[in-house]
C-alpha positions in Angstrom: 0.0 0.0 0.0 1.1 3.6 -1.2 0.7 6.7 1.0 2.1 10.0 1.0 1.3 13.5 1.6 -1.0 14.6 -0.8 -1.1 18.0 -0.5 2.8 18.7 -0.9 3.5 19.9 -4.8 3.8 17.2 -6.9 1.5 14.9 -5.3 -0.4 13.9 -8.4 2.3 13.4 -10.6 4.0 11.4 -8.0 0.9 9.4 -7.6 0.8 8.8 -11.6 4.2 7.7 -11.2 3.6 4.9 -8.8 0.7 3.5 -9.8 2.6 3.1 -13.7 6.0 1.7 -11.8 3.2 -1.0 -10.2 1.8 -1.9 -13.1 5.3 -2.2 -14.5 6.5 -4.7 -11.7 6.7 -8.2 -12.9 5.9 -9.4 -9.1 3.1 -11.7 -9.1 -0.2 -9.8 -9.2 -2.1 -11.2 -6.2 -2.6 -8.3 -4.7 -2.4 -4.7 -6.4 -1.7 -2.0 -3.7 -4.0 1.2 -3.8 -2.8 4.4 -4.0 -4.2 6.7 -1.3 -3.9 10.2 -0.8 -3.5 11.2 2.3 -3.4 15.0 4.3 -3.2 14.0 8.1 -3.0 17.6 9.4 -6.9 17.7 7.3 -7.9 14.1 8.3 -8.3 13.7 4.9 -8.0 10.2 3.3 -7.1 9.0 6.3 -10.5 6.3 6.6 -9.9 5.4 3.5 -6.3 4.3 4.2 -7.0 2.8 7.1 -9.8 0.9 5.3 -7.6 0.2 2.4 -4.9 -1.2 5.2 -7.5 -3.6 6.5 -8.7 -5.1 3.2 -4.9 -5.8 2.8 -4.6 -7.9 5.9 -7.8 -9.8 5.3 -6.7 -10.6 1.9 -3.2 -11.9 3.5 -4.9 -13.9 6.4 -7.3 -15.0 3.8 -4.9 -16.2 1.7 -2.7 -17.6 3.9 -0.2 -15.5 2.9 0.6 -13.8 6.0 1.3 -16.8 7.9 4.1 -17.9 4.9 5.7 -14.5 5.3 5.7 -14.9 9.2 7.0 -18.6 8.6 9.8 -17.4 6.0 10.5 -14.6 8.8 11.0 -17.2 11.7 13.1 -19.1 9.2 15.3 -16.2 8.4 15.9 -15.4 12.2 16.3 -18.8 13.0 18.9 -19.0 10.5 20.7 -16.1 11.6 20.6 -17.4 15.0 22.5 -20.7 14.2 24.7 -18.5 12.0 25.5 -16.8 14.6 26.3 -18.6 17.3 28.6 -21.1 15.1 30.6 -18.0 14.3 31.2 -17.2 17.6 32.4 -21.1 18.3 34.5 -21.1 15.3 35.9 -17.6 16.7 36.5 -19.7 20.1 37.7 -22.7 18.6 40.5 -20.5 16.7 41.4 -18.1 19.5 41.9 -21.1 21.9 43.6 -23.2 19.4 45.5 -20.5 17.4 48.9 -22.5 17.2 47.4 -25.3 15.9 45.1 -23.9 13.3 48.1 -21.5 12.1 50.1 -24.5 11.4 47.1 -26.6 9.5 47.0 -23.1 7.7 50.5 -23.4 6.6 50.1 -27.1 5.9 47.4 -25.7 3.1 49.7 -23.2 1.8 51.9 -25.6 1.3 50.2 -28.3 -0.2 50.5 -30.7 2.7 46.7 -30.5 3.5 43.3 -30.0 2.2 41.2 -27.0 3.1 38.4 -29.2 3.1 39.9 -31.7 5.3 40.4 -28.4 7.9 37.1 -27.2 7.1 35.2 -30.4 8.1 37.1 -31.1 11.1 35.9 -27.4 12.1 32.8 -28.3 11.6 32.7 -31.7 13.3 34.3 -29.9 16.6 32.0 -27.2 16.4 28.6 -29.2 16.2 30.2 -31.4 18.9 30.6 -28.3 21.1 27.0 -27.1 20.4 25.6 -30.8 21.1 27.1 -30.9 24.5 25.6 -27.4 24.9 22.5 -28.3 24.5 22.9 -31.3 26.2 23.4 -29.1 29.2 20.3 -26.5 28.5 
C-alpha cells in the first residue's frame, strides 16, 4: 500500500508515477496496492487508508499469505541465529587453538593438506561443542 502526503507539490504526478512503476512490476499480481492520498494535518483520506490497510490484511490472512511470510521470517531469524552462534564457536575454537590452526594453515599453503579436510574437522568440533551445549540446557 502507497501513501504519501497529498497536499505537498507534486502529489499527483508522484501518484501517476507509482501507480505506472506497479503496473510495470513483474511481481506476481495477487494483490495490487492502492494508491491513497492522504493530508493527516486535514484528516483527509485517512479512513480510506485505514480501510484500504485492513482489506490488505484480510486478503493476506485470507490467503494464507501472512502466515508464509511470518513462517519465511522465523526461518530467516532462526537461521541467523545458528549463524550466529557457530561463528562465535569457530571464533573460540580458533582463538583457543591459534597454534594449531596457524600451522594446518601453513600445511594448506603448502600443499600438505586439504582445506576441506580443515574445514570439516571445524565443523565436526564445532557441532560437537554445540551438542554438548544443549545437552546441558
Amino acid at each position: 500500500m502507497q501513501r504519501y502526503k497529498s497536499d505537498k507539490e507534486g502529489a499527483d504526478q508522484l501518484a501517476t508515477e507509482i501507480k505506472m512503476m506497479l503496473e510495470l512490476s513483474s511481481a506476481p499480481k495477487e494483490w495490487s496496492p492502492k494508491i491513497i492520498k492522504t493530508i493527516a494535518t486535514e484528516n483527509q483520506g485517512i479512513d480510506t487508508l485505514v480501510e484500504k490497510v485492513k482489506e490488505h490484511l484480510e486478503f493476506l490472512l485470507r490467503n494464507g499469505i501472512l502466515a508464509e511470510r511470518r513462517k519465511e521470517r522465523t526461518r530467516y531469524e532462526v537461521f541467523k541465529m545458528i549463524e550466529h552462534e557457530t561463528l562465535n564457536n569457530l571464533e573460540e575454537l580458533i582463538t583457543s587453538n591459534k597454534d594449531l590452526f596457524d600451522h594446518r594453515l601453513e600445511n594448506i599453503v603448502n600443499r600438505n593438506e586439504d582445506p576441506y579436510l580443515l574445514a570439516k574437522q571445524v565443523l565436526i568440533t564445532i557441532s560437537k561443542k554445540m551438542s554438548k551445549k544443549c545437552e546441558t540446557a
